[in-house]
C-alpha positions as CSV (number, residue, x, y, z in Angstrom):
1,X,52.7,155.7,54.8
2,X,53.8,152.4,53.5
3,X,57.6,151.1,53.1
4,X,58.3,149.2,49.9
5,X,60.5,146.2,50.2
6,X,62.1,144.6,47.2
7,X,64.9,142.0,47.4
8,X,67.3,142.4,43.8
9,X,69.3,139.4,43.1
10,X,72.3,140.1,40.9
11,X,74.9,138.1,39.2
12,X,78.3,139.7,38.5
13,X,81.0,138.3,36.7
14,X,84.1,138.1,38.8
15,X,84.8,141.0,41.0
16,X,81.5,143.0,39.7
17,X,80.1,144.2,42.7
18,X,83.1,145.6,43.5
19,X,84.0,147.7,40.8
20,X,80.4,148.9,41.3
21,X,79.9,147.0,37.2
22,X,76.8,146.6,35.4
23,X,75.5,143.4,37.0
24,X,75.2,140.2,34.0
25,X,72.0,139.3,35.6
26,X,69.0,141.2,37.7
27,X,65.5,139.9,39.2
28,X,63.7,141.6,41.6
29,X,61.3,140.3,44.1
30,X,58.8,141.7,46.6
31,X,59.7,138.8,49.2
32,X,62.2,137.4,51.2
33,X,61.8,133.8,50.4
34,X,61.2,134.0,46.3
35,X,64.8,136.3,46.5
36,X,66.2,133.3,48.3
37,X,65.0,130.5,45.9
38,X,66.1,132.9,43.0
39,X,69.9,133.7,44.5
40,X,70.4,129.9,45.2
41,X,69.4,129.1,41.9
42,X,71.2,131.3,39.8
43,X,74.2,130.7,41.8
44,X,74.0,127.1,40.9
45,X,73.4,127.4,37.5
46,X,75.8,130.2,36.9
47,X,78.9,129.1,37.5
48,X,80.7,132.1,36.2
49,X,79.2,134.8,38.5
50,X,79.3,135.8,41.8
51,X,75.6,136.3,43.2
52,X,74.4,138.8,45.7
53,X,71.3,139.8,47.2
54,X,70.5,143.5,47.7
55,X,67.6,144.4,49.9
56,X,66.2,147.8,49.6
57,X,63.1,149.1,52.2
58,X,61.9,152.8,51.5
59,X,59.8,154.2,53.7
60,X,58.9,157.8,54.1
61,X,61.0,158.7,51.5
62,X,63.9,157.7,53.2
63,X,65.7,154.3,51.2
64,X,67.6,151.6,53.6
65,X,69.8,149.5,51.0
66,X,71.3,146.5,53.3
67,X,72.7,143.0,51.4
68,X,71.1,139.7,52.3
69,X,72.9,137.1,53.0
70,X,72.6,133.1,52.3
71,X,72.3,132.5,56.2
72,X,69.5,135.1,56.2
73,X,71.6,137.6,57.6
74,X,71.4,141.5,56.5
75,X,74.7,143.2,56.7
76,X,76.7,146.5,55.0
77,X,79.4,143.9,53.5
78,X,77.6,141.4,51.5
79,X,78.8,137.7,50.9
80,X,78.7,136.0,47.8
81,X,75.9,133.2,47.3
């Protein structure tokens, strides 16, 4: 079976992601590095939100949701871009 792999940047306005909100901005990627470029850029041009990365692998039927972190760490507690 194959594992899917998709790397969701979100941008929440203060304390979002906490409060489990409705994130103010979404993209999705299939790749590490594209998720990277995208979190870095959105935290740069968004001023007002705090960015995250969440990464999500499911494989045979069982999903893995981990945040990925701007010094290419994957952790349970996730740190703001």
């Amino acid at each position: 079976m194959s594992s899917k792999k998709v790397w969701t940047v979100e941008g929440y306005e203060e304390h979002g992601v906490e409060k489990h909100g409705e994130a103010s901005l979404t993209e999705s990627f299939t790749n590490e590095a594209d998720a990277r470029k995208a979190a870095k850029k959105m935290a740069d041009q968004h001023d007002d939100l705090d960015v995250y990365v969440i990464y999500t692998n499911t494989s045979s039927g069982k999903t893995e949701e981990r945040f990925f972190n701007s010094d290419g760490s994957y952790s349970e507690e996730g740190y703001e871009w």
